[in-house]
N, C-alpha and C positions, 0 to 999 in steps of 0.2 A: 376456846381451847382449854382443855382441862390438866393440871397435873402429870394424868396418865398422858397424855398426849406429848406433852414435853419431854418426860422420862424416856417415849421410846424413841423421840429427835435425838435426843442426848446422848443416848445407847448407842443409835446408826453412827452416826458422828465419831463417838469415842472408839467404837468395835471397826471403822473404818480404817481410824491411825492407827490403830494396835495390830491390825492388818497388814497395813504398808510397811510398819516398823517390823514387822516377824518377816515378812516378806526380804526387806533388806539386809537382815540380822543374814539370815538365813543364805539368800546368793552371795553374800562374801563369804562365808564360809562353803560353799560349793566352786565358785568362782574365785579362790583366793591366789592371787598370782602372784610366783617364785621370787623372791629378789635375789638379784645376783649376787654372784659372791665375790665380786668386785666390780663398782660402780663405775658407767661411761665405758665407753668402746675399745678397743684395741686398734690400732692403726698400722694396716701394716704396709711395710715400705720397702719395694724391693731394690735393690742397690744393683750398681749397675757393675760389669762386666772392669771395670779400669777402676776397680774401688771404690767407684762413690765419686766421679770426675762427674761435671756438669757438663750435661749437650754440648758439642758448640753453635755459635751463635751466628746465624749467617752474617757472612760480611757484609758489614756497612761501607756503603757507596757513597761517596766523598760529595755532599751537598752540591759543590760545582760542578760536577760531571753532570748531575741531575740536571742544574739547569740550565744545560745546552738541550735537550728533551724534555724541557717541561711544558705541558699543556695548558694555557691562559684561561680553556673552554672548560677543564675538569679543574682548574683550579676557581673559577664562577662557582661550579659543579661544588664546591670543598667551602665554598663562603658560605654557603645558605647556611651553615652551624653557627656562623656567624654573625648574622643579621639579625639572630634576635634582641641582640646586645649592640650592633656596629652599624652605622651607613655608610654606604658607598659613593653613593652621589656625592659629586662636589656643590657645599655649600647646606645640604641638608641637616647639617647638626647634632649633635650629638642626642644618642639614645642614652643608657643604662653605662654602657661606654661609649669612647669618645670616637670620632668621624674617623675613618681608614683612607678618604679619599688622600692622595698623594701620601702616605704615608712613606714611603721608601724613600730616603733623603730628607726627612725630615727630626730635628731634632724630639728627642726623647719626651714625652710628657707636655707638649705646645699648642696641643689642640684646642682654639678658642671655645670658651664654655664648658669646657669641663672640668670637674675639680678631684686630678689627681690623686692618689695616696700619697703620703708621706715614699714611700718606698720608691714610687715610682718615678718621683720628683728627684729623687737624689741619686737613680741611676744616673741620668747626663747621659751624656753620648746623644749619637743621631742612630737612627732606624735606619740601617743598613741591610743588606740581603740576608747576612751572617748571623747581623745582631735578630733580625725579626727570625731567623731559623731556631736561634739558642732561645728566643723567647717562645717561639708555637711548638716546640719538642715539649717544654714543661714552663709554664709562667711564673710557679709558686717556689720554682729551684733557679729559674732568672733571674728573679726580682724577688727575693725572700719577702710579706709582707705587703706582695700586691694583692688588692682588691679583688683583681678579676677570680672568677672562681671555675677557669675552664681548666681542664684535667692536663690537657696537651695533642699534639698531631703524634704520635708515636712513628707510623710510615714516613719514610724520608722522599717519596716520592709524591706522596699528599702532600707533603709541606711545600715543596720544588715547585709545584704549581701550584699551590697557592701562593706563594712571593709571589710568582710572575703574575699574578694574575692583579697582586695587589702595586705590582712595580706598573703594570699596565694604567691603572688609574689616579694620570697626571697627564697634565698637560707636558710635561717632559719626562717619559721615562727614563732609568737611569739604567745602562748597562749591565747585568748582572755578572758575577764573577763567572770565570771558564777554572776549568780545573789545569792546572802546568801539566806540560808538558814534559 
């Protein structure tokens, strides 16, 4: 290969960039798009008819009432979120967290083989219907500084059978609260 030969590699090559670059130069100035004349969107919000008063919120249904009709079978149904973390079986062990079996009457943080948080340790108390209701509405507003990292049961009719379902497994179930009369 000769000189000339190379010159005109070189040529193709350099006259290709010079190409692409006019090319580019060239559609931003055909395609140069507007900016606005104030940055980020407008949001708008319509207000409601009572000045800006929030929905109301349907009433809440007094956990005890719930569970005089709460379902053992929809609340099995409401654990499967729970097993990836929890056993059920008596005597099976603890996972990621600690065993559920008889959990209802059973004091706070006792569960052989597992090791606690600090936060959860110095709740105390027993796992009561109430207490395990205040704990699966929100864990992280129960027990500021618990480990677990589950969001909560928001529905108080999911939680209602889920207790019972977890008051169910024990060799002595323990009565659930009735709402007064």
């Amino acid at each position: 290969m000769d000189f000339f030969e190379l010159n005109k590699i070189a040529g193709a090559v350099l006259g290709t960039l010079a190409l692409t670059l006019g090319l580019g130069i060239v559609s931003q100035i055909l395609f140069a798009p507007e900016a606005p004349a104030k940055p980020g969107f407008d949001i708008v919000v319509q207000e409601g008819a009572a000045g800006g008063a929030a929905p109301a919120k349907a009433a809440e249904v007094p956990i005890e009432q719930l569970f005089a009709t709460a379902s053992i079978e929809k609340g099995a149904a409401a654990a499967k979120k729970c097993a990836a973390c929890h056993n059920f079986q008596e005597g099976a062990g603890a996972k990621v967290g600690p065993d559920l079996y008889g959990i209802v009457g059973r004091p706070v943080a006792s569960a052989a083989g597992f090791a606690y948080s600090a936060a959860m340790k110095a709740k105390g108390g027993d796992w009561t219907a109430l207490t395990l209701n205040a704990f699966l509405t929100s864990p992280k507003t129960a027990v500021p500084g618990t480990a677990m990292a589950f969001a909560g049961i928001p529905k108080e009719a999911e939680r209602a059978d889920l207790i019972a379902y977890l008051n169910s497994l024990s060799h002595a179930p323990k009565p659930l609260p009735t709402a007064a009369k």
